[in-house]
C-alpha positions as CSV (number, residue, x, y, z in Angstrom):
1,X,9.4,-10.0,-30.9
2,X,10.0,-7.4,-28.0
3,X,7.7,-4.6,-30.2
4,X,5.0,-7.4,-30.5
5,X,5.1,-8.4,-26.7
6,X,4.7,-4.0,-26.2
7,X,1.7,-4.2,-28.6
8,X,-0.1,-7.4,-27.1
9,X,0.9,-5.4,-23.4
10,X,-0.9,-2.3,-24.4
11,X,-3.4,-3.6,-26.0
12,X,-4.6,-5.2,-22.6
13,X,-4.2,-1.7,-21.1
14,X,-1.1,-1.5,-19.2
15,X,1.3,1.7,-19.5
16,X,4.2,0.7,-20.0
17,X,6.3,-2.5,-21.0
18,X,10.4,-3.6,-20.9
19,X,12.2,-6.7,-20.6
20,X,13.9,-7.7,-17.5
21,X,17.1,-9.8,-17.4
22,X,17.8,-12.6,-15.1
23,X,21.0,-11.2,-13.6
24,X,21.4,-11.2,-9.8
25,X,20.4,-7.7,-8.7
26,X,24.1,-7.3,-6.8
27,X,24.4,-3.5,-6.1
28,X,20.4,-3.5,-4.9
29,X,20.9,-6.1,-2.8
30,X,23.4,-4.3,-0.5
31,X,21.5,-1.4,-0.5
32,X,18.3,-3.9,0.8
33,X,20.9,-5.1,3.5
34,X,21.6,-1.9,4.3
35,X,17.9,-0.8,4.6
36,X,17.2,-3.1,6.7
37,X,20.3,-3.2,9.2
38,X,18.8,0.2,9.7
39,X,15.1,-0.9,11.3
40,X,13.9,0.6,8.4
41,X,11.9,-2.9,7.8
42,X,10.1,-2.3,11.0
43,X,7.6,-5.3,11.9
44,X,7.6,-7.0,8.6
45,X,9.6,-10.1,9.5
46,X,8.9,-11.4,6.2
47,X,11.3,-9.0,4.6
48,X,14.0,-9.9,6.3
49,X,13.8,-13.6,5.7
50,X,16.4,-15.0,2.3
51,X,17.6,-11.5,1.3
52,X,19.9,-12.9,-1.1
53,X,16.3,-15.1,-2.9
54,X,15.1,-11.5,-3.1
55,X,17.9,-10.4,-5.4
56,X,18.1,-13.6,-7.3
57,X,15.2,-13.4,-10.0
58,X,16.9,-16.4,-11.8
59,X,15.4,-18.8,-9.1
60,X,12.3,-17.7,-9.4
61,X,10.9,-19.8,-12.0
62,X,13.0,-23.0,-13.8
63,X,12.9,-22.8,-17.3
64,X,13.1,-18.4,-17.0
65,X,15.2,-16.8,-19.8
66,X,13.7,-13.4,-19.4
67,X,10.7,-11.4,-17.8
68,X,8.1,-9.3,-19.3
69,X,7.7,-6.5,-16.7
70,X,4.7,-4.0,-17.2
71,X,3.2,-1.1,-15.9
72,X,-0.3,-0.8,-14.8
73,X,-2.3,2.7,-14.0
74,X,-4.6,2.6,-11.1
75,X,-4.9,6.2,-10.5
76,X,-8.5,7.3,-10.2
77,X,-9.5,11.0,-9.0
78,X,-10.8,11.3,-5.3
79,X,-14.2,13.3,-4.5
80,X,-14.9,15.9,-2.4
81,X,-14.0,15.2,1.5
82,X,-17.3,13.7,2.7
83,X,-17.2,15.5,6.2
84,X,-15.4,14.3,9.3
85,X,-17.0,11.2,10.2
86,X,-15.6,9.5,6.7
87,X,-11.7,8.0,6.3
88,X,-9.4,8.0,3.2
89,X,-8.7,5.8,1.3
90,X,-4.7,5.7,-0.5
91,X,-5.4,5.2,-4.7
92,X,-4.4,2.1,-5.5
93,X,-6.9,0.6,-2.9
94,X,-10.1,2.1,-3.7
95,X,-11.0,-1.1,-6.2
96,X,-10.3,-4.4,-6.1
97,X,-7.5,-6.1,-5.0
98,X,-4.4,-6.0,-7.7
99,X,-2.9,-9.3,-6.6
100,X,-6.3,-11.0,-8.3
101,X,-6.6,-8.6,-11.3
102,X,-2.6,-8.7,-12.1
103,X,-2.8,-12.1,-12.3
104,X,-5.6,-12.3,-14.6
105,X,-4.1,-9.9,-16.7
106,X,-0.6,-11.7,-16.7
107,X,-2.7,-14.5,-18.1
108,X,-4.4,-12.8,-20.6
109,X,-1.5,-11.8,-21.8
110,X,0.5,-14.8,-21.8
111,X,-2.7,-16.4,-24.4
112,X,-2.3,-12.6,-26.3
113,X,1.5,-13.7,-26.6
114,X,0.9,-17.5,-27.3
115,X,-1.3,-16.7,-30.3
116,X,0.9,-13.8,-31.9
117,X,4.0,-15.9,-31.6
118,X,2.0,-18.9,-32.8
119,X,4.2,-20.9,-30.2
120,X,3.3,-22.4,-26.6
121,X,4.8,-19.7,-23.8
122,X,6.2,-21.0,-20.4
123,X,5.0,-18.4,-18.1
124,X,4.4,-17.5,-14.5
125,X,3.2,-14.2,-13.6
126,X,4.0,-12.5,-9.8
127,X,2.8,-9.1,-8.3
128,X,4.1,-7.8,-5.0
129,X,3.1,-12.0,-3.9
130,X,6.8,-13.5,-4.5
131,X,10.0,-13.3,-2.5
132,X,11.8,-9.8,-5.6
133,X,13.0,-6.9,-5.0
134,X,10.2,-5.7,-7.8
135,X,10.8,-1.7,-7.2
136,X,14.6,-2.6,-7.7
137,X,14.2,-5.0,-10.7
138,X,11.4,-2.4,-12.6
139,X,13.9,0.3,-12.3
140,X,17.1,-1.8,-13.5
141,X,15.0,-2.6,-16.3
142,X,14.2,0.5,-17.9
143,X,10.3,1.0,-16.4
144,X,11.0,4.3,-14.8
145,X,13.5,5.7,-12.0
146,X,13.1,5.9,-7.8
147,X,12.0,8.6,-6.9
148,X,12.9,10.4,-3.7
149,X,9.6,8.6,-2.0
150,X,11.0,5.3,-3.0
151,X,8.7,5.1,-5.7
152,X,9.5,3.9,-9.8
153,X,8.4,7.4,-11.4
154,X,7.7,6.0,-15.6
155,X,8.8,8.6,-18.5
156,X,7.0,11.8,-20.0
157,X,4.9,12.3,-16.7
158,X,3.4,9.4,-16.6
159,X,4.1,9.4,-12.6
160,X,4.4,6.5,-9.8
161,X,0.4,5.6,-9.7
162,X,1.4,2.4,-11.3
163,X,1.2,-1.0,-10.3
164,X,4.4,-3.1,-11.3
165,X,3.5,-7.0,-12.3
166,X,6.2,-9.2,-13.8
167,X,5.8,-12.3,-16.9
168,X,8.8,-14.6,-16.2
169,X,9.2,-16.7,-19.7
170,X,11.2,-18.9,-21.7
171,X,11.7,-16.2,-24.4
172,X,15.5,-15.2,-25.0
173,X,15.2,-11.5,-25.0
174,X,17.7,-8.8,-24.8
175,X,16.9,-6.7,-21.7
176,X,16.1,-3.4,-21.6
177,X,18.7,-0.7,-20.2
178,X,17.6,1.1,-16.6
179,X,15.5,4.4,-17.2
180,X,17.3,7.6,-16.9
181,X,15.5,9.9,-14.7
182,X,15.8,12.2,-11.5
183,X,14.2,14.5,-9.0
184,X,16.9,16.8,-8.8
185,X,16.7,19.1,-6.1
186,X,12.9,18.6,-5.6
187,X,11.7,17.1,-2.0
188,X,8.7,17.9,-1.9
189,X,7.7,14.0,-0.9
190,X,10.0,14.3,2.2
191,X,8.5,17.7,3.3
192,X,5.0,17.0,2.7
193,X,4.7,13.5,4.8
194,X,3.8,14.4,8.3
195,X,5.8,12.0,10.2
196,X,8.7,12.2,8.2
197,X,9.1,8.9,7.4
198,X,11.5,9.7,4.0
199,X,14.7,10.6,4.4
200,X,17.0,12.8,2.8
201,X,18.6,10.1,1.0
202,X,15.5,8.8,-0.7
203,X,14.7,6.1,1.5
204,X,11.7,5.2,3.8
205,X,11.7,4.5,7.1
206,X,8.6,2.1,7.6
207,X,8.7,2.4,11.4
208,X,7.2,5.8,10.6
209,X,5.4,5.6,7.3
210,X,1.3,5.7,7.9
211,X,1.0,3.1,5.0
212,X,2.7,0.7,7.1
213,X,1.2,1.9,10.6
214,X,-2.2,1.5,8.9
215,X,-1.5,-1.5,7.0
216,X,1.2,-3.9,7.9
217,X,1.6,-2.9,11.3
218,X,0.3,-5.6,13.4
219,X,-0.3,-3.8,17.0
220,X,-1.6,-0.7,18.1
221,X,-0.6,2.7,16.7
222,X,1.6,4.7,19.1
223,X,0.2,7.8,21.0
224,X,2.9,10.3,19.4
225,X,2.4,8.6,16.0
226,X,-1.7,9.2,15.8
227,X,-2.5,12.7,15.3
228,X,0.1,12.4,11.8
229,X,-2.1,9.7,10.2
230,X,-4.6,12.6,9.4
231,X,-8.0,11.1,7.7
232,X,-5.8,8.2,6.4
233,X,-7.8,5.0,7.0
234,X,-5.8,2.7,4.9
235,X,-2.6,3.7,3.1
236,X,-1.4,7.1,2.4
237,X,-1.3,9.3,-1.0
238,X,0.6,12.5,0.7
239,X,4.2,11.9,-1.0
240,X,2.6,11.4,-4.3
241,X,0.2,13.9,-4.7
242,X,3.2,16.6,-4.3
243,X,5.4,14.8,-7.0
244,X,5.6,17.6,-10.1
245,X,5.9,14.0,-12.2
246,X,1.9,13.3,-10.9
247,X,0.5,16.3,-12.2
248,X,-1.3,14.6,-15.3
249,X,-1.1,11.2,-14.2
250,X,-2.9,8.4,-17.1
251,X,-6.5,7.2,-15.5
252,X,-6.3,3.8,-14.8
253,X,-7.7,1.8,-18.1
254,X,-9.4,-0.9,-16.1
255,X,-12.7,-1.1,-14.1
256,X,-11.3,-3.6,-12.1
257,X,-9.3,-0.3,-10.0
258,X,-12.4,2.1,-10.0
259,X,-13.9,3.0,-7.1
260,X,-17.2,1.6,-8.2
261,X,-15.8,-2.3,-8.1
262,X,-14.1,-1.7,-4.2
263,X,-14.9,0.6,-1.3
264,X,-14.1,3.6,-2.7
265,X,-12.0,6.6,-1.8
266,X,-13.7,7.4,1.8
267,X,-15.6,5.0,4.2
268,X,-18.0,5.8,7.0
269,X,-15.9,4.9,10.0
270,X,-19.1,5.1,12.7
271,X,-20.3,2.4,9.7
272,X,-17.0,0.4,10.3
273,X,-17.0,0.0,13.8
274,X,-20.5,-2.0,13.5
275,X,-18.8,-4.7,11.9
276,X,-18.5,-7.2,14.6
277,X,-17.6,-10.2,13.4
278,X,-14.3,-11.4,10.9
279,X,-16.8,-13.4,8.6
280,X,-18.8,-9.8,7.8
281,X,-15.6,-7.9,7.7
282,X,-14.7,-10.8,5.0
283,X,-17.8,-10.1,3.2
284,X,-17.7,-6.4,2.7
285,X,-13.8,-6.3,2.2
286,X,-12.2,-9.6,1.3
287,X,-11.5,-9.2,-2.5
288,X,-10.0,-6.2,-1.8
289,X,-6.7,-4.6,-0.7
290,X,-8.2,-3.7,2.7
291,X,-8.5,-7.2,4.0
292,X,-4.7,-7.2,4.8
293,X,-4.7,-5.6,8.3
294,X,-7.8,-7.9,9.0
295,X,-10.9,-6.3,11.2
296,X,-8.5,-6.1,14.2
297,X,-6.7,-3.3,12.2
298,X,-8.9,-1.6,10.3
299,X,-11.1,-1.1,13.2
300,X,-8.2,0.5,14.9
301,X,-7.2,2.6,12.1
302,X,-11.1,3.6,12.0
303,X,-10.5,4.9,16.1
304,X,-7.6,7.2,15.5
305,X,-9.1,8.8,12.6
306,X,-12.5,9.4,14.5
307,X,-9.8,11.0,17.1
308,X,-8.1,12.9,14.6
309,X,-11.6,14.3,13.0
310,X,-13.7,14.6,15.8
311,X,-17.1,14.5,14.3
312,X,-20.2,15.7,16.6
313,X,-21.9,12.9,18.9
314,X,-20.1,10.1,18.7
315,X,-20.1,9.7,22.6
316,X,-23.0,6.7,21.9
317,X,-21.5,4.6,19.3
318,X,-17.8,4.5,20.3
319,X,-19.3,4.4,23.8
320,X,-21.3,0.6,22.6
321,X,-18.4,0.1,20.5
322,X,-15.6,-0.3,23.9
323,X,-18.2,-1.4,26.4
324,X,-18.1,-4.9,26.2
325,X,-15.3,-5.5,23.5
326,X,-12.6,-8.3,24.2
327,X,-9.9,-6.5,22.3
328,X,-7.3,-4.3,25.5
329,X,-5.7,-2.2,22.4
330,X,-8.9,-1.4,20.5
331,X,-10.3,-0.2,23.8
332,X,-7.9,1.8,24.2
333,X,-7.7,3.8,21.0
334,X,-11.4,4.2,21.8
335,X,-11.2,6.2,24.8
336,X,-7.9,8.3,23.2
337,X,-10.9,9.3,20.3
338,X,-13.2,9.8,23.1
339,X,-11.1,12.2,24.9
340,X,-10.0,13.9,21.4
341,X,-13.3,14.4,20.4
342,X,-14.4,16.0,24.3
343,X,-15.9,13.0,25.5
344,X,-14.5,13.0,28.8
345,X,-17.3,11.6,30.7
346,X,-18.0,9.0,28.4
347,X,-14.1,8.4,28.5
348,X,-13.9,8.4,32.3
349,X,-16.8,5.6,32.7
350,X,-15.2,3.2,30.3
351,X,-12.1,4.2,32.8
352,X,-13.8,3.0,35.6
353,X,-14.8,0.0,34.4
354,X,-11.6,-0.6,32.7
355,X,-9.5,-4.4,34.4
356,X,-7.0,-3.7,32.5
357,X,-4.2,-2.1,34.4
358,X,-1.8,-1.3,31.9
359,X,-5.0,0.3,29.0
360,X,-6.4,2.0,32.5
361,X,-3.2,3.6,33.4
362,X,-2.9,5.0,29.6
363,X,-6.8,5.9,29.6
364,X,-5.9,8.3,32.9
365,X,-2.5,9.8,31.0
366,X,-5.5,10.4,28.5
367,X,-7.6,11.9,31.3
368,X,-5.2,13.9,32.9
């Protein structure tokens, strides 16, 4: 049965298929404590809500007696850098949004399953949407090993640029045994990443990680934090593109994660900041993975990597892009890409307009 569930797997396209027990992932758990007593967790209260539900797959869904947990490429190879008035996109973000296309596939192969068992399947499929500690429960069950970047690295090179998605079903199958796999004395993720946001001990620190200061951070990005993110509009590839496991990495299998079906690997920010309203920011980007952080975000992130790049004459448009907007932090990341791209006299107008004492008070440390 298990080598018929790998076949139907595969023959939807994804990489890589075990089976998953139900038992209460104990020894991750206090390591997920542990994590986050640190602050690692940063702003994402939802983390650090039911810890123990987390590590408790067998609540889940009634009726479980084991999961099908798979493997899904969505590696795709970037172009050539645009020029400096485009941002970067990480991989697994350039198509559409995996939440929507997991599911679908989960389906798929739930029907695959039904008719090659020639029995009815009690199933429910989750992606990175339910209350698991899915890096933890891929690597107990034999998917691939953490890597030093916190990341489930899969056997014979097949890398990290893999989606994890998990079948829950009433199937009574023995569960695979946990990958064995290391990085040895390799840390070339922790020396690469510019705000060194992965520790020693192969854990990351979100509070400095530019996928969650572009992503899930709600507020603005700190001063000391900006010049790090790079050309990173959304997400970051840095730890993974060092990994000697991501040399050859599998091309993802599905359209669905190409860069023709999303926004692609760079995006015209002078483009971005015209979009001034959340229904056409909904249009362009809302069945894809860069709706998360919402206009309000994106927008920002779209300011520090103008500041970061400084392309030629954008005095004008990030000049019409502060004048007049209601938002105190996104004016303020505008005139720190003003000044960092020698705008100063555009910069000091917006100053002295500014009513805002606490964004004018930063705009004159920006001055100064």
């Amino acid at each position: 049965m298990k080598a018929t569930i790998c076949d139907a797997a595969a023959e939807l396209g994804f990489e890589r298929t075990v089976i998953g027990s139900l038992e209460p992932l104990e020894t991750e758990l206090v390591e997920f404590e542990a994590w986050l007593a640190k602050g690692y967790a940063a702003g994402m209260e939802y983390l650090k809500r039911n810890p123990h539900f987390r590590a408790s797959p067998q609540l889940l869904f009634p009726g479980a007696r084991s999961a099908i947990v798979v493997a899904a490429s969505y590696y795709t190879e970037p172009p050539a850098d645009p020029g400096p008035r485009f941002g970067r996109v990480a991989r697994y973000a350039v198509g559409q949004d995996y939440h929507i296309v997991l599911k679908s596939k989960l389906i798929q192969l739930k029907e695959r399953l039904e008719e090659k068992l020639d029995r009815p399947l009690m199933g429910r499929g989750y992606t990175d949407d339910v209350s698991l500690l899915e890096q933890a429960y891929a690597g107990r069950s034999g998917l691939g090993f953490k890597g030093k970047n916190t990341m489930i690295i899969g056997p014979k090179l097949t890398g990290s640029y893999h989606f994890i998605a998990e079948l829950f079903t009433d199937l009574a199958l023995e569960a695979d045994q946990p990958y064995e796999g290391t990085c040895g004395r390799c840390f070339r993720c922790g020396d690469i990443c510019p705000t060194r946001a992965i520790t020693a001990a192969g854990t990351v620190d979100a509070r400095l990680c530019i996928s969650y200061l572009t992503i899930e951070n709600k507020g603005g990005v700190p001063v000391e934090m900006r010049e790090a993110l790079g050309y990173w509009l959304f997400g970051c590839d840095l730890c993974q593109e060092v990994c000697p496991y991501n040399q050859r990495p599998p091309a993802t299998p599905w359209v669905e994660f190409r860069p023709e079906s999303g926004v692609g690997h760079f995006i015209d920010l002078l483009e971005l900041l015209e979009i001034d309203s959340d229904s056409e920011f909904k249009r362009r980007f809302g069945t894809t993975p860069l709706s998360r952080p919402k206009r309000r975000g994106l927008l920002r992130n779209a300011l520090v990597v103008l500041g970061n790049r400084r392309p030629g004459d954008v005095g004008p448009p990030l000049e019409r892009f502060a004048t007049g907007q209601p938002d105190s932090m996104l004016r303020e990341h505008a005139v720190w890409a003003l000044v960092r791209c020698g705008e100063r006299r555009v910069a000091h107008k917006l100053y002295e307009k500014e009513s805002d004492q606490t964004v004018k008070a930063e705009i004159a440390a920006y001055l100064d």
